[in-house]
Structures are given as C-alpha cells and as structure tokens.
C-alpha positions as CSV (number, residue, x, y, z in Angstrom):
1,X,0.0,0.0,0.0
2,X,1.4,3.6,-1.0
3,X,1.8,5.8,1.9
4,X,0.4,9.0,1.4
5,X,3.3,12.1,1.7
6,X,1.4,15.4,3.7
7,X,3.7,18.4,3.1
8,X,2.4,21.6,4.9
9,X,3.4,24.9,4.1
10,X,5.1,26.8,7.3
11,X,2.8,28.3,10.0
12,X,4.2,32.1,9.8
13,X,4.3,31.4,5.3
14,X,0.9,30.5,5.0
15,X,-0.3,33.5,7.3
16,X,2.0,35.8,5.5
17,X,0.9,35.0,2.3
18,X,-2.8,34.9,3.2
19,X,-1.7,38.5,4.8
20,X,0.4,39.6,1.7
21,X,-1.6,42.8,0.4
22,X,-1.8,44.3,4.5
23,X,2.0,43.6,4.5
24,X,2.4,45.6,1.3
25,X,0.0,48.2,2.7
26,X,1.8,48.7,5.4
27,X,5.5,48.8,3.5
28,X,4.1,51.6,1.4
29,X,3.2,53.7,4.4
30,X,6.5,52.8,5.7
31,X,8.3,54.1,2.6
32,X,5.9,57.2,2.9
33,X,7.0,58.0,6.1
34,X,10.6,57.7,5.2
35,X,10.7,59.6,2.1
36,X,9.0,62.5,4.2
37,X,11.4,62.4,6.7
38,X,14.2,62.8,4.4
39,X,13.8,66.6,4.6
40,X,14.8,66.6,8.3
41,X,17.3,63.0,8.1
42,X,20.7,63.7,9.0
43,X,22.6,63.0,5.2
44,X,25.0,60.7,7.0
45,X,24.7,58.9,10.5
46,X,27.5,57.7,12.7
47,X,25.4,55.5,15.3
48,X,26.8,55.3,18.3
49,X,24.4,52.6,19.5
50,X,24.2,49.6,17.3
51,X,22.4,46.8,18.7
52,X,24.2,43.6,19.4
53,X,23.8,40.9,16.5
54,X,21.1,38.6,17.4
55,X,20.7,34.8,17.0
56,X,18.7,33.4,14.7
57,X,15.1,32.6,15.5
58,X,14.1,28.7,15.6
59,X,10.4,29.7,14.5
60,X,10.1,33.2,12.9
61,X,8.1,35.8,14.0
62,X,6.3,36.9,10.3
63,X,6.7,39.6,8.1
64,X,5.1,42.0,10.2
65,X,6.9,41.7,13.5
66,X,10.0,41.4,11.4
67,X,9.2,44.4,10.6
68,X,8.5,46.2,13.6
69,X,12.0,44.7,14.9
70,X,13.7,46.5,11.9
71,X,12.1,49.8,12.4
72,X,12.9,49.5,16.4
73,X,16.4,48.6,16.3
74,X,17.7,50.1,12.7
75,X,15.3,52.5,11.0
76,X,16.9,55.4,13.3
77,X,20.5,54.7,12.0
78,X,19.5,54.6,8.0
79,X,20.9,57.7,6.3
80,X,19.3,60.6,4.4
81,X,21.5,59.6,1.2
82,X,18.1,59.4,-0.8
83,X,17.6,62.7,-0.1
84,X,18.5,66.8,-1.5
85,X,21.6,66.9,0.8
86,X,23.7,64.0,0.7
87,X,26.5,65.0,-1.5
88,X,28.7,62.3,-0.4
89,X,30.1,59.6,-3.2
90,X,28.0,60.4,-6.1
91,X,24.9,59.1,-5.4
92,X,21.5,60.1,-6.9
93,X,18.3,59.6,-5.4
94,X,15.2,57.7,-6.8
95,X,12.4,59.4,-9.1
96,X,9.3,58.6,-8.3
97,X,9.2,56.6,-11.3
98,X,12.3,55.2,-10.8
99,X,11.2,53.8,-7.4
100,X,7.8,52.4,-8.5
101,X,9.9,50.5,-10.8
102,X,11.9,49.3,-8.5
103,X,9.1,47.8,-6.4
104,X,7.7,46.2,-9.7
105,X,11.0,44.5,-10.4
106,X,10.8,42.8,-6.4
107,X,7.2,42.1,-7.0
108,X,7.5,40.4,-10.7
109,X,11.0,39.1,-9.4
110,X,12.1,38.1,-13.4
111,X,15.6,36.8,-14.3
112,X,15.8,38.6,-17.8
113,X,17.9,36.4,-19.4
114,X,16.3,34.2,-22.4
115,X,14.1,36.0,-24.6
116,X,11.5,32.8,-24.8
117,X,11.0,33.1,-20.7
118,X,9.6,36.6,-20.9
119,X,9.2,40.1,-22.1
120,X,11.9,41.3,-19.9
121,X,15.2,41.0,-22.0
122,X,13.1,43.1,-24.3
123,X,12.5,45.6,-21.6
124,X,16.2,45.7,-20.9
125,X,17.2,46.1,-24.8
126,X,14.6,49.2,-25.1
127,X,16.5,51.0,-22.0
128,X,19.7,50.5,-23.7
129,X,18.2,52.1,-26.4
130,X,16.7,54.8,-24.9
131,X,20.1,55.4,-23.1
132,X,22.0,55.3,-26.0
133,X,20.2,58.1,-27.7
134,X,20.5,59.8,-24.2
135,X,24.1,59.9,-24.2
136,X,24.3,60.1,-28.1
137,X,26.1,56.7,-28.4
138,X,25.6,55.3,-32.2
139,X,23.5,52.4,-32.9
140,X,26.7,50.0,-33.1
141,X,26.9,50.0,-29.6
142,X,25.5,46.9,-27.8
143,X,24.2,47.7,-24.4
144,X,23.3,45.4,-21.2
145,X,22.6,46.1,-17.8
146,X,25.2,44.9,-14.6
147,X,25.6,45.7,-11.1
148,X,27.4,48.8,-11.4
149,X,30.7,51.2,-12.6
150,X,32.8,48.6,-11.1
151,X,31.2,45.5,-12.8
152,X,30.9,47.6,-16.1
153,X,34.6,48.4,-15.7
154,X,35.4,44.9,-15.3
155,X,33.3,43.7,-18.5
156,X,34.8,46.4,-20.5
157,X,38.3,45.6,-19.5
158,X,37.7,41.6,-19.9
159,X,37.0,42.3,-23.4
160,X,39.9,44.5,-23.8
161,X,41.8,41.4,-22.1
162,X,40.1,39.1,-25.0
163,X,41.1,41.6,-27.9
164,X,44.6,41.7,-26.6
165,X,44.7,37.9,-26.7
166,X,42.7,38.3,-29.4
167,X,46.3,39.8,-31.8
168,X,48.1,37.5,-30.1
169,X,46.5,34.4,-31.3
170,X,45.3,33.7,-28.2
171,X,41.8,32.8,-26.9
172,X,41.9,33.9,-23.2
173,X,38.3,33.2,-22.5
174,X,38.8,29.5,-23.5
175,X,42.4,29.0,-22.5
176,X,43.5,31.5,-19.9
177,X,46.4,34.4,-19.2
178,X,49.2,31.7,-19.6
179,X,49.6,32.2,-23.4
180,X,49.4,35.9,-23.9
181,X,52.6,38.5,-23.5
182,X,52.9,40.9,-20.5
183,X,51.0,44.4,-22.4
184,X,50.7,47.9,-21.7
185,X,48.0,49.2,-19.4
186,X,48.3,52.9,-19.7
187,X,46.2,56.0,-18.0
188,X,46.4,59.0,-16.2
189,X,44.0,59.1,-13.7
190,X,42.1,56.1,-13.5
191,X,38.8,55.1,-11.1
192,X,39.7,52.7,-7.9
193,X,37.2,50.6,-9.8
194,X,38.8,49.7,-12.8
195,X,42.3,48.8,-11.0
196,X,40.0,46.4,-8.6
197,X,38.8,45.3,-12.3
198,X,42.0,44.7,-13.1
199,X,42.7,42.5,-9.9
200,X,39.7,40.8,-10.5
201,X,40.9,39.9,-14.1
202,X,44.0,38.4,-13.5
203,X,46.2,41.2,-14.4
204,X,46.9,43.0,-11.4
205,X,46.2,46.5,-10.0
206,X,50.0,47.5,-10.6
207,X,50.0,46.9,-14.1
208,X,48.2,50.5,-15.1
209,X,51.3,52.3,-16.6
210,X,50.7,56.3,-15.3
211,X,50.5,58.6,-18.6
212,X,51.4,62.6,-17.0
213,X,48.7,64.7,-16.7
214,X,48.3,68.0,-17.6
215,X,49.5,71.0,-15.4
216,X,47.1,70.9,-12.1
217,X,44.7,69.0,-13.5
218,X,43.3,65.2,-13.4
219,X,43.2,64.5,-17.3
220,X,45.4,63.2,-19.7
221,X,48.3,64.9,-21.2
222,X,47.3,63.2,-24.5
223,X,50.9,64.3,-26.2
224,X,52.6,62.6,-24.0
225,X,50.5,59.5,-24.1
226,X,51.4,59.4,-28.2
227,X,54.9,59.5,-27.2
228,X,54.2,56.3,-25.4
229,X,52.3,54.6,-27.6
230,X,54.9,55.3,-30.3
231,X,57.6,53.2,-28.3
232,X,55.4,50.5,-28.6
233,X,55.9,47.2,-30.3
234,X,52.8,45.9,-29.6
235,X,48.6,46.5,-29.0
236,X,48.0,48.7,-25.6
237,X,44.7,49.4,-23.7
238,X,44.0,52.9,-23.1
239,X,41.6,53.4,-20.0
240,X,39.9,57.5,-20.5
241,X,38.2,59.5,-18.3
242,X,35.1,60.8,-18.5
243,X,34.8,63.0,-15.5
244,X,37.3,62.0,-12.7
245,X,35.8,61.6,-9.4
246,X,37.9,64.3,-7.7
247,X,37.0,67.0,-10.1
248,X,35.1,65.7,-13.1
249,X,37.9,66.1,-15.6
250,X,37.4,64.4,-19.2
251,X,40.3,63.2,-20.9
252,X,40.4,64.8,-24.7
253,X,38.4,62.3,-26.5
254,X,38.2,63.6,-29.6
255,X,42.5,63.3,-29.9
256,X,42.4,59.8,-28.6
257,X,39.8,59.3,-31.4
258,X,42.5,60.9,-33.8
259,X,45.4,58.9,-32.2
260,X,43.2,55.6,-32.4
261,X,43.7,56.0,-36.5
262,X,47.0,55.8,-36.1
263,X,47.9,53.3,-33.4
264,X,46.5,50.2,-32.2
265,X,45.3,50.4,-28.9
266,X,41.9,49.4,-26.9
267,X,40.4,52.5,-25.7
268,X,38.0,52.4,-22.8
269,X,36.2,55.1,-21.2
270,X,34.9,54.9,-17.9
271,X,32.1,57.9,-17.6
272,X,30.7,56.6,-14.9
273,X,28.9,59.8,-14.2
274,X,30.3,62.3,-16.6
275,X,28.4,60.2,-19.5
276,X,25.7,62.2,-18.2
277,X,26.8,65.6,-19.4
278,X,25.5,64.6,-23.1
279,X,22.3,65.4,-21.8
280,X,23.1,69.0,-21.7
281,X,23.6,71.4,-25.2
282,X,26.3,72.8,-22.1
283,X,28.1,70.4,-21.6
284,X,28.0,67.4,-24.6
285,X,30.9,68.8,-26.0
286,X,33.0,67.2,-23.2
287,X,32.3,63.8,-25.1
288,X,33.2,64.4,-28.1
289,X,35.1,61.8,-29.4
290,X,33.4,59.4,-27.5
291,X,31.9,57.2,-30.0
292,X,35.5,56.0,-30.8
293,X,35.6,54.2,-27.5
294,X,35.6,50.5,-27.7
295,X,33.8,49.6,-24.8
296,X,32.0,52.3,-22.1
297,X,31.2,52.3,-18.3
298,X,28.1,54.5,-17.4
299,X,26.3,54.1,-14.1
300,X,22.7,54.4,-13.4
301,X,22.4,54.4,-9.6
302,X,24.2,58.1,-10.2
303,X,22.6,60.7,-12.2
304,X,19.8,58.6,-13.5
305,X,18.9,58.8,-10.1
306,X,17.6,54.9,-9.6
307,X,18.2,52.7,-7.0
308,X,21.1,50.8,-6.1
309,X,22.4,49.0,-8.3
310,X,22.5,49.7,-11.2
311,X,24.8,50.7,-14.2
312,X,25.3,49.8,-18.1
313,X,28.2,48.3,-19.9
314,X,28.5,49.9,-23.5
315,X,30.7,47.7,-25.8
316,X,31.5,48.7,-29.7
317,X,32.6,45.0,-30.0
318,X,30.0,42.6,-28.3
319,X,31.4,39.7,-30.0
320,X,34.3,39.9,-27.8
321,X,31.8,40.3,-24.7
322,X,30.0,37.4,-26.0
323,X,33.6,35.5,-25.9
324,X,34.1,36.6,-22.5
325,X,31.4,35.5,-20.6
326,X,29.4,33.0,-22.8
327,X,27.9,30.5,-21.0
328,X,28.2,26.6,-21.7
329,X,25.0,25.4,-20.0
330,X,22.4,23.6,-22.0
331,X,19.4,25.2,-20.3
332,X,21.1,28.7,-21.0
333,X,20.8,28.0,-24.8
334,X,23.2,28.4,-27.5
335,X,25.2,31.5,-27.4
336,X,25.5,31.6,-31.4
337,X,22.0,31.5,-31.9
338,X,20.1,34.4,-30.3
339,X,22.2,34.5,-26.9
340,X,20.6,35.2,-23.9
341,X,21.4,37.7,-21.5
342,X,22.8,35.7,-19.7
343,X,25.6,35.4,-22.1
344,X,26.7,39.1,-22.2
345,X,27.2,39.9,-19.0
346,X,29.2,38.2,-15.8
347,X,25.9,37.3,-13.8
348,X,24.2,34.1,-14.7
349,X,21.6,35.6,-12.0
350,X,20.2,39.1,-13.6
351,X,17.9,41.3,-11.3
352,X,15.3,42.8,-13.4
353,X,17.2,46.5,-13.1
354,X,16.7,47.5,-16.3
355,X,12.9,48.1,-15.2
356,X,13.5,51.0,-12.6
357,X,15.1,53.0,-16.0
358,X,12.7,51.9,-18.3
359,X,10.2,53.6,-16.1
360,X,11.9,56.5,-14.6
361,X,13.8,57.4,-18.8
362,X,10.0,56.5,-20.0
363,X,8.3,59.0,-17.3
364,X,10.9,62.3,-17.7
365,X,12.3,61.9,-21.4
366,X,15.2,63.9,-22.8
367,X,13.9,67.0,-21.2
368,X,13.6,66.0,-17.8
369,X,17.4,64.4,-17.4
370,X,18.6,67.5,-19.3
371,X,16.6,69.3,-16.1
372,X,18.7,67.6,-13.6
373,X,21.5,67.7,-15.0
374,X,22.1,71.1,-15.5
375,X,20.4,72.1,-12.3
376,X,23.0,70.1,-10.4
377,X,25.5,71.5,-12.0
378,X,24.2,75.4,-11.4
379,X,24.2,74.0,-7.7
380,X,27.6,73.0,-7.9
381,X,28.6,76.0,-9.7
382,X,27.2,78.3,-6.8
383,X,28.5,76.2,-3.8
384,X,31.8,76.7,-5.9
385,X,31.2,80.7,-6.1
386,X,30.5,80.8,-2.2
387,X,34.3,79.2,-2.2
388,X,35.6,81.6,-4.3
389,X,34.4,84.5,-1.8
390,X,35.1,82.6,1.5
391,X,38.2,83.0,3.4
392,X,37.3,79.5,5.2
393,X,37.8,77.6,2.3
394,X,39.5,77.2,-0.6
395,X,38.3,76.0,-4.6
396,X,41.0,73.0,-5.0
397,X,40.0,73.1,-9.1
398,X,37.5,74.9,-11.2
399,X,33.6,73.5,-10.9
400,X,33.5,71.5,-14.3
401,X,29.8,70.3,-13.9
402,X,29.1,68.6,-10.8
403,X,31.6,67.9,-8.2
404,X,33.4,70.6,-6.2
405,X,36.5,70.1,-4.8
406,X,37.9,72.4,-2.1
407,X,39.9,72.5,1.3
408,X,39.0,73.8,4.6
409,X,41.8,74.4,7.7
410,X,40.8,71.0,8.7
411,X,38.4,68.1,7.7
412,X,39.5,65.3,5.2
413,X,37.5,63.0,3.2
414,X,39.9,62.7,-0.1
415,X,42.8,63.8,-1.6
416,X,43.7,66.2,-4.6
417,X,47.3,66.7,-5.9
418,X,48.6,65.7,-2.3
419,X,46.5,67.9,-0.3
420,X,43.4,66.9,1.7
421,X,39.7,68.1,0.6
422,X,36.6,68.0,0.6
423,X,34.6,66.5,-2.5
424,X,30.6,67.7,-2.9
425,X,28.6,65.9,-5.3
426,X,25.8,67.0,-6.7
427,X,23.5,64.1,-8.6
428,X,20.1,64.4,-6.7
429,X,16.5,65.4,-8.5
430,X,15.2,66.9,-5.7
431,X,17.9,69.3,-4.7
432,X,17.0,72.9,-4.1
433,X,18.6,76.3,-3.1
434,X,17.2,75.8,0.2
435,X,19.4,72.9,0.5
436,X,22.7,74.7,-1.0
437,X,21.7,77.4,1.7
438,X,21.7,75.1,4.6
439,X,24.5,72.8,3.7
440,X,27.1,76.5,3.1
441,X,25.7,77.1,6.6
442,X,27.1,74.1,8.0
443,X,29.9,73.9,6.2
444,X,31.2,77.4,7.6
445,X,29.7,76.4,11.1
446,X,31.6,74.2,11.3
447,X,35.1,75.2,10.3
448,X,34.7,77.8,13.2
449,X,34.1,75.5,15.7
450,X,38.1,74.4,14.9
C-alpha cells in the first residue's frame, strides 16, 4: 500500500501570504513616512548605539513583527543619502518613477535572461536604447545592464583582455592568461574601480602604466600619451576618463579618437557619471570623441537617479563580450543563436534593473534628465562661487559640472594633488537652493568651531 506524503506549508508562510496585500500596505506607508522624513534626516549617521547581532530565531516571527523589529532597532541609523543633501560619493536619489519601478522589479522578481522566458530581456534592450540616444552613443553600440561602474569596468576591461589575446592568437576566455605576453596598461588618472577590475581579471592593479597629466589638473596629457604609444611594439589598452571623481575632468576624447587612426590600442572610457553631461547642449561637447571608445562604463544608480544597483556596460565590440562570458549550459541556450542575456554579461543571475530605468527614462524623457543635470551643475557652480568669496575655504579646481572640490583648515575625506579636501557631489533630483543654503551654513559652522 502507497503511503500518502502530507507536506504543509510553514505556520508564519501560509499567514504571511494569506496577509500579503496588508503587509504591502503597510510597507508603502512605511516608505511614505521615510521619504517625508528625508527633509529633516541627517545625510549621514554615525550610530553610536548599534544593537548587538542577534541569534537566529528557531520559529520566525512573520513579516510583520520582522518588521516592527527593523524599524525598532535600525530604522533610526539609515541615512538621508536618498535625499536633496547627501552629496557624499556620487549618489543620486530615486524618481518617483524610478522607485515604482523598482518595487515592480521585487514584486515580478524576473531573471531577464532568455528571450523565450519573458518580455523582460526586451525591456532591458529598449532601455539600452533609450540610453544610447541619451548619451548620443551610435546604434553599433551593444548595451546590457550589470551591477554597477565597477562591474561595467570589469566587462569592459575583460574584453579589452580578449582583444589583446585576441592579436596575439590567443583565446583567453577558453584557455586563460598563460599564453598571452605581459601588455601595456596605460592612464592617467584612473577610477579605484577599474584597478579592482583589473585585480579581479587576473592582471593586477599594478599593471596600469601612469601617462602625466596636464598641469594641475586630473586629465590626460594626451601628447605625451602618443609619445608612449609610439615606443610600442605591440597592442596597448587605453583606459579614458570621463569625469574623474575628484573634479570631473574628461580626458580629450576627440585626440584619442585621432590617435586611435593611427595606433592600435583598446580604448575604454569609464564615464561613470560624466556620460551624463550629453544630456546638456552645455556640456555634450565634453564627449566628443566618444563614439571612438571601444567599450564604455556609465552608471545608473548616479545621475539617473535609480536605485542601487545599477549601471550599463556599453561595448563597440559585443562579439568579444559574448567571448568573455558565454555561458556553456544547455538550459542557457546556445550562445550563437540568439544569446541570452545571460551570455553578455558576468551574472548568470540578472535582477530585473533595467525596469527602474525603463520607467523613470519613460516618465521624464530627454527633457527631464537635461533638467537635472544642469540644475545640479548650477548648484555646484554656486557652492563653488561661495568658495571663491570665502576665506574659510579654498576651490581646490575649477567647478567643471558637478563635483566641487575644495579645502578647509581642517576636515579630510579625499585627496587632490597631495592635499586633503573635501569633495561635494551633486546628482540628486530633488535638490533645491534651500538645500545649497543650509549645507554652506554648516559647512562654515563648522570650520569655526576648529
């Protein structure tokens, strides 16, 4: 006689899920509450308090006194990074559309990889798009979603690493670093991100040869970099900036477009942020040149002002992305017929990301990213001119679109040309005068308390 097998669902499951729209009634209120306290939120909090780590519960306690716990013992330490006046890194906030899209992409929880699962690869590919005629990128450029600058660093870099092998004879995908020659790394002032690429890769985070740059000032003395090239014997990757984090200077694309005619190097450009000043009729011209770029890092969770994580890996070559991380599992599909997603890009596992700018590029258009943009950068631009006139601080570099670097008597959190400062970013949609006003108030209240 067949025994009959009885499997029960957990207690605090079933009730969850029998509870589920009250739970996500009381998340958006939550979230309500939050968001309206950003206004008064500290930007950053140093909690002096944490809770000990608890053990793990033998039977949970549900969704809902989880999330009383959370809201008792952590909600007070979360930061006001989402909000007008955290200028810290460069982090944007979330649009309204942005976040609804966000909360879709948890709810439908989609793993956009084969086209034949669901719409959602298609999704991804209409973002791309949509970026791409953001930032002005020709058609030729492939496009896919990752975690962010440092992941699209790495993929552009891995297929730089593929090319190289690539005019050696060598297939480093398939058979690794052991058959390929020692080659030129060279840049001037490259992102922590793309050395930790570099680590991450195999080749090391010393083997970025430095190329000068010009007098007081991050970028690229491109003359000298043709001197270097010209010594060389063999293929070289160029890694360009498109806005170094410091003081957003762009490397002179349109000459390493000119120099690419006439030797044969890789050249990527990480614009993590600066990508974004194509939006503006001001400030596109610091790109030009760019579509001469063989592979490009842009970030989202920045000045598309999504949530974290996000970002986009641009490569002018996706046959040699599609070498780099194709995938040999059968359920994944063949990668020379109609790859899946999952072929492009290092993670098997693909959030559905792409949906939070989808929404948030569909919602405010051309226009509306051309709005933050150059609003930011008018902030920046008077935060810089309050500098100018103050004799508490002093302008480290000139405001170039959004960052502003400058020195006080005392108070480090990075370092320019050797001298400590203080770095301001200004990526947030919701940033207003008020909140200029209030953080140039603390600023100088501070410096006299020294």
């Amino acid at each position: 006689k067949k025994q009959q097998v009885v499997i029960y669902m957990n207690q605090q499951l079933n009730l969850d899920k029998k509870n589920q729209a009250a739970l996500l009634a009381t998340a958006v209120q939550l979230t309500t509450e939050f968001l309206a306290s950003l206004d008064s939120r500290k930007a950053a909090v140093f909690p002096n308090n944490v809770p000990d780590q608890a053990d793990l519960p033998e039977i949970g306690l549900g969704a809902a006194a989880a999330l009383r716990h959370f809201q008792e013992r952590y909600e007070a330490g979360l930061s006001g990074s989402a909000g007008p006046r955290y200028f810290g890194f460069v982090t944007g906030g979330s649009t309204p559309a942005a976040l609804l899209g966000d909360w879709l992409a948890a709810a439908y929880d989609q793993n956009p990889t084969a086209a034949e699962d669901s719409v959602a690869p298609h999704v991804e590919q209409e973002a791309i798009r949509w970026l791409r005629q953001l930032f002005g990128l020709p058609d030729d450029f492939f496009g896919a979603f990752v975690s962010g600058a440092t992941m699209s660093n790495f993929a552009g870099l891995a297929q730089a690493r593929q090319w190289i092998g690539q005019q050696q004879g060598v297939n480093v995908a398939e058979d690794g670093l052991w058959g390929i020659r020692p080659f030129p790394i060279l840049a001037a002032t490259p992102h922590s991100s793309a050395k930790k690429a570099l680590a991450m890769l195999g080749l090391g985070r010393q083997a970025v040869t430095p190329v000068p740059t010009l007098p007081n000032r991050e970028a690229m003395n491109v003359a000298a970099l043709a001197e270097i090239l010209a010594t060389l014997d063999q293929p070289a990757v160029v890694i360009a900036s498109g806005g170094t984090v410091n003081t957003v200077d762009f490397d002179d694309l349109a000459t390493l477009a000119e120099l690419k005619q006439k030797f044969n190097f890789w050249l990527h450009l990480d614009a993590a942020f600066g990508g974004f000043a194509a939006c503006s009729p001001q400030f596109a011209h610091l790109l030009t040149g760019q579509e001469a770029a063989d592979s490009i890092t842009i970030d989202a969770h920045k000045w598309l002002n999504v949530p974290y994580d996000s970002a986009m890996t641009f490569p002018r070559h996706p046959e040699l992305q599609l070498a780099a991380f194709q995938n040999s599992a059968v359920y994944l599909g063949d990668a020379n017929e109609n790859p899946s997603l999952a072929h492009w890009t290092p993670q098997n596992s693909r959030r559905f990301r792409a949906l939070p700018a989808w929404m948030t590029l569909l919602a405010y258009g051309r226009s509306g990213y051309r709005d933050i943009v150059e609003r930011n950068c008018a902030q920046a631009r008077w935060l810089g001119e309050q500098i100018e006139h103050s004799e508490q601080f002093r302008l480290l570099a000139p405001v170039r679109l959004n960052c502003v670097c400058f020195t006080p008597a005392s108070l480090t959190q990075t370092v320019y040309q050797g001298q400590p400062a203080i770095r301001a970013a200004f990526s947030n949609w919701q940033t207003e005068k008020r909140d200029l006003e209030i953080c140039w108030d603390a600023l100088r209240e501070l410096v006299s308390e020294k």
